[in-house]
N, C-alpha and C positions, 0 to 999 in steps of 0.2 A: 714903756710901751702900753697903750692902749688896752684893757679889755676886750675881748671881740663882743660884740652884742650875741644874745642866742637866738631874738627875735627875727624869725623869717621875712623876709619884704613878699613873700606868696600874699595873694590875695585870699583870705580865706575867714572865716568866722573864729577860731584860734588867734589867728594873728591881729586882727582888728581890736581886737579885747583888750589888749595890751595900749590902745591909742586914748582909752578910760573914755567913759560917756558923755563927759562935754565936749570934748575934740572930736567924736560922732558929731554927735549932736549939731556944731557948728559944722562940721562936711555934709550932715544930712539938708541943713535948712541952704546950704551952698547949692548943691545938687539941683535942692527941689523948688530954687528960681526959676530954673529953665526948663523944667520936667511938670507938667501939670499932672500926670499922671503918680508922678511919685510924691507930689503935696498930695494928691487927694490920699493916696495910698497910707501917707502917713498920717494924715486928720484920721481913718479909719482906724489906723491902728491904737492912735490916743482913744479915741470912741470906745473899742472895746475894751481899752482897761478901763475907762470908767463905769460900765455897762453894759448890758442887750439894750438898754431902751434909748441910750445915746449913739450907740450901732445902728439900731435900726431908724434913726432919725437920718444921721447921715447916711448911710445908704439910702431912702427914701429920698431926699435931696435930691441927691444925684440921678437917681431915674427919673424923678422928674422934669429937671433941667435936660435930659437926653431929651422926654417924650416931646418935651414944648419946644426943642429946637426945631428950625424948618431949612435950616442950611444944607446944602448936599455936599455930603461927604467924596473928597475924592481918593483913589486909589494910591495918593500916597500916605491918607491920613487913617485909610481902611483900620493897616494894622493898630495903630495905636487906639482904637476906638476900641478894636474885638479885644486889643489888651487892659482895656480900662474897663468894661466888661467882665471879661473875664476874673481879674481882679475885684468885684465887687462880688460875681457870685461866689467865690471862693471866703472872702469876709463872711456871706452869710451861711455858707454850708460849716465851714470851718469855726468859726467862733459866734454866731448869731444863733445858730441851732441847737449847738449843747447846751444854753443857757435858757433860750426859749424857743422851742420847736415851732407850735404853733402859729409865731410873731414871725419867724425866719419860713414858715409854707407860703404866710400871706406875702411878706417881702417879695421872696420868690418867684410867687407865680405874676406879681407886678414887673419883675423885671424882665420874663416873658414876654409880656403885657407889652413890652418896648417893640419885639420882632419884625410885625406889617412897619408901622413906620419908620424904622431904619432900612427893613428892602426896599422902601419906596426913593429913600434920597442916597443909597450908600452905593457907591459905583463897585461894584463886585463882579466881575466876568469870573474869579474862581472859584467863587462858591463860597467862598471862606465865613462870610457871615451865616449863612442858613448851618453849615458845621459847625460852626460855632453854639448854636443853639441846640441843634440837635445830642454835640458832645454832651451838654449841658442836661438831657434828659435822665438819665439817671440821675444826679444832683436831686430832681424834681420829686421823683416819684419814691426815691429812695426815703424821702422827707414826708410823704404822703403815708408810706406806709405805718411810722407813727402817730399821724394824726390823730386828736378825735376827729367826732364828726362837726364839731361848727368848727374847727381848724379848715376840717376838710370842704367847707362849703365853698371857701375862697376858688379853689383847684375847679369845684364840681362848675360854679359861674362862667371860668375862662373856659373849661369844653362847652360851654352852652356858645359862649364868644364865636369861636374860632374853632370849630370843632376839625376843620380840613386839617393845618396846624397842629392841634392834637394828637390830631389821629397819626400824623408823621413820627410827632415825638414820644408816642408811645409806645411806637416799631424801633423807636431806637434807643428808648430806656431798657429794650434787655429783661435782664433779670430783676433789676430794680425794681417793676411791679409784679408785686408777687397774686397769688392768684384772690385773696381775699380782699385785696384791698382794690380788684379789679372788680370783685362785684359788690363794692359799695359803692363806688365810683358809679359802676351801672344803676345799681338801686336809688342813685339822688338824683339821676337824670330822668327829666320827663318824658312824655311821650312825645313833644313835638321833634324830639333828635328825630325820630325817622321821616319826617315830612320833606326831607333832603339828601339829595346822594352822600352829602360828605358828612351830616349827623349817619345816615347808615352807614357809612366806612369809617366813622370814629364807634361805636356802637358794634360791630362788628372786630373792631383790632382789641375794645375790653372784653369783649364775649369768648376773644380766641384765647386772652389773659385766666380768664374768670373758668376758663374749661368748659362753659355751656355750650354744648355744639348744637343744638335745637336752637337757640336764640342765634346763633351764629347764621345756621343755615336761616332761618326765618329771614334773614337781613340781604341772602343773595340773592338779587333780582334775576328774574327769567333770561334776560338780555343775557345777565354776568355765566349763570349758569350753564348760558348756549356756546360760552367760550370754550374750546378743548384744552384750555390750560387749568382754568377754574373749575369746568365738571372733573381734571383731576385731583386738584385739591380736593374739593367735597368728597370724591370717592374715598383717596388717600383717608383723611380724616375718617369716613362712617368705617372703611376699613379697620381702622385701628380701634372704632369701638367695638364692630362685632358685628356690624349691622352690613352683610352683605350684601343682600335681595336691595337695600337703596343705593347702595356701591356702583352694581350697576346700571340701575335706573341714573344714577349723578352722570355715570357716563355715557350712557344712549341719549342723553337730551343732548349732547354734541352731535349728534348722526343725522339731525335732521334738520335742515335750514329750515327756519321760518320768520316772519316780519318780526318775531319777538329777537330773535337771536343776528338779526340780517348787519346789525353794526358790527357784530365779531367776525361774520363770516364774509362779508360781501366782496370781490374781488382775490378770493383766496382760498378758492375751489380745486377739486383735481377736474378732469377733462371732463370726465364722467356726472361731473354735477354735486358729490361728494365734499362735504369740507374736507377740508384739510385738518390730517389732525396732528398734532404735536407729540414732542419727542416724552414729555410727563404723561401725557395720553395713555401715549403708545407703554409707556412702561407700569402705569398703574393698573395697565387692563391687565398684562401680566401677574400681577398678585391679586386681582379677581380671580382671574381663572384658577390661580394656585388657591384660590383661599373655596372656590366651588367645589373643586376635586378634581378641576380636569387640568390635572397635570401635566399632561401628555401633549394637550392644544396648548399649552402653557410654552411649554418647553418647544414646538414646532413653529412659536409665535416668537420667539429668542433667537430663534435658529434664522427666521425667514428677516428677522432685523438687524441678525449682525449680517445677512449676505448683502441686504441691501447697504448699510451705513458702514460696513467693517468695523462694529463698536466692540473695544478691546472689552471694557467693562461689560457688556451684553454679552459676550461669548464666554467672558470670567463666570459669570452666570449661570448660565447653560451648562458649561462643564464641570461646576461645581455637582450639577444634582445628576451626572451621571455615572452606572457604576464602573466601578476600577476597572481598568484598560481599557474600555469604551470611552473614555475622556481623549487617551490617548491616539484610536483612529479618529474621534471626531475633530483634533487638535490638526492631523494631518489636513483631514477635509478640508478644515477654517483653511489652513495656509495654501493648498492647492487653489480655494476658490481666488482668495485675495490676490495671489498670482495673476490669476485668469481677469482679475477683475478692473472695467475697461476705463476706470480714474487711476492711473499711473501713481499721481500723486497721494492719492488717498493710500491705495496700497500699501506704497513704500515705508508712508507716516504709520499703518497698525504694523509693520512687519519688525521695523525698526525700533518701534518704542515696545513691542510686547515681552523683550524682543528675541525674535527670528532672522540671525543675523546671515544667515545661509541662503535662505527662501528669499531675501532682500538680494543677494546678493544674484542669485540666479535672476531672479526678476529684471533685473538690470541687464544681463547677459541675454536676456529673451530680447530684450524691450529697448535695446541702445538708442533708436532715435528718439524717443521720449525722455529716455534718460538723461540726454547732455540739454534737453532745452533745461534753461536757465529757472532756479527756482529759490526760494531764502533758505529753504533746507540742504540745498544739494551738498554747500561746501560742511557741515558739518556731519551728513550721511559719508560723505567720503573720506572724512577723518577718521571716523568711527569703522569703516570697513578695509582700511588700507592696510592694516598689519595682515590679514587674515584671507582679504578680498582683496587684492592690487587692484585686479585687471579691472573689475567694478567700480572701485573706488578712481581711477583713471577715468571711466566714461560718467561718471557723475561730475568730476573737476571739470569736466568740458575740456 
């Protein structure tokens, strides 16, 4: 009788080893008849054992032959394109970099360099290509951060290019640039970056890198800063240096419409003529107040927003900075008013998730015809209250 073999038929890098490198070798060159993806892949991987400089030939190849194609890609060729991609920049991050940094920045940021003209002809309703590149931003800057500087010149030319572009992929490199190497990046760029919105918001996304908040703020136009989401950023930030007295001047320049500020504000008034101001507004003004000393308008500015909004978190707030057992009537209050209060559905949603399963449940009992109209939460509130609440839990099933 036979031997048994010990070799597993699993697919795996163990058991392949055993098939010895010419019998690869001839599966590999089988494969990658039909697979243009996996010849290139495999030219690349001969390239790097002969070199960085025969790597980055073939890699340069290839993004060129992308740039110069003018064919439009369709949606079933998407994936294999962002795979063929993706595949290259992983040669150059992986094996082109640790041998020559420099050679693998410039590579790089050319293969960047491909992104406008593949959105123009690549049929992507999911987005998949612009992710792709974006994934791709740490890869970038993480490479940048060893640069020298004529390395680094390549990088500094593509923000002069494309600086909208940049400015995208350097909200999504993360932690990859780190703060010094954001203000070399600023320091090679000239002055015409601000001659432009999207030089000032690539110009802006390095200055928020680099920790300069002067050269940050410098960069927000009047218009940006009439926003009530923006004058809280600006506050938020001067806040966290110390610089109060601009904290809220950032946020009174939202209080007052005018032709500078009229694209942020215009159709999104209260009755009274008022903008409207937003829920980051409304909560930065909050830690003004706490950070002036008026604690007291502080806390009665908490108080008057969780009545309006029933915000769990804004009452979490609030009763955190009150003293012992005064948390507790003020805990009653919240839930008396949220009862009382005349969005049925808002209610049930703070009551249920804070949660106050009692108060929910009475409310229901106040409230029966509002309760059975039909809503996406109903059936899982009345799951949640039937061991405890039937009879609630009954008029919420409808």
């Amino acid at each position: 009788m036979a031997r048994q073999s010990r070799i597993s038929t699993r697919l795996s890098a163990a058991s392949l080893v055993h098939l010895g490198a010419p019998r690869l070798a001839d599966l590999l060159i089988e494969a990658g008849a039909g697979n243009a993806n996996l010849k290139r892949r495999l030219r690349l991987e001969l390239a790097a054992e002969a070199g960085p400089d025969l790597l980055a030939l073939e890699i340069a190849k290839r993004i060129t032959a992308v740039s110069v194609a003018g064919t439009r890609v369709s949606w079933r060729k998407r994936g294999e394109l962002i795979d063929d991609l993706n595949a290259h920049r992983e040669m150059i991050v992986e094996r082109l970099a640790p041998e020559a940094p420099g050679e693998a920045l410039a590579v790089l940021v050319r293969w960047f360099d491909l992104y406008p003209g593949l959105a123009a002809r690549v049929k992507d309703t999911k987005g998949e290509l612009p992710a792709a590149f974006e994934a791709a931003a740490p890869d970038l800057f993480a490479l940048a951060e060893t640069a020298g500087d004529e390395a680094l010149r390549d990088l500094v030319d593509a923000l002069h290019r494309r600086p909208q572009d940049y400015a995208r992929w350097i909200s999504a490199a993360g932690d990859a640039l780190g703060r010094v190497t954001a203000r070399r990046l600023l320091d090679s760029l000239d002055a015409s970056a601000r001659k432009i919105p999207a030089g000032r918001n690539l110009l802006r996304r390095l200055a928020d890198r680099a920790d300069d908040l002067d050269l940050w703020l410098s960069l927000v136009t009047p218009e940006q800063a009439g926003s009530a989401d923006m004058a809280a950023d600006i506050a938020r930030r001067l806040l966290g240096a110390g610089r109060v007295s601009e904290a809220r001047a950032a946020l009174e320049a939202a209080l007052s419409p005018s032709p500078l500020n009229r694209p942020w504000t215009f159709g999104r008034h209260q009755k009274d003529g008022a903008p409207r101001l937003t829920p980051a507004w409304e909560a930065v003004s909050i830690d003004v107040l706490d950070a002036e000393g008026d604690r007291d308008e502080a806390q009665a500015l908490r108080w008057s927003l969780f009545e309006r909004d029933l915000s769990a978190p804004v009452l979490r707030d609030y009763l955190s900075r009150l003293p012992d057992f005064d948390d507790v009537e003020a805990l009653d209050l919240a839930f008396a008013h949220a009862t009382a209060h005349p969005d049925f559905e808002a209610a049930m949603r703070f009551l249920m998730d804070w949660p106050a399963h009692r108060e929910a449940a009475a409310l229901v009992l106040a409230r029966p015809r509002e309760a059975r109209q039909p809503r996406p939460l109903s059936t899982a509130w009345a799951s949640r209250l039937a061991q405890r609440f039937p009879e609630a839990s009954e008029i919420l099933a409808g």
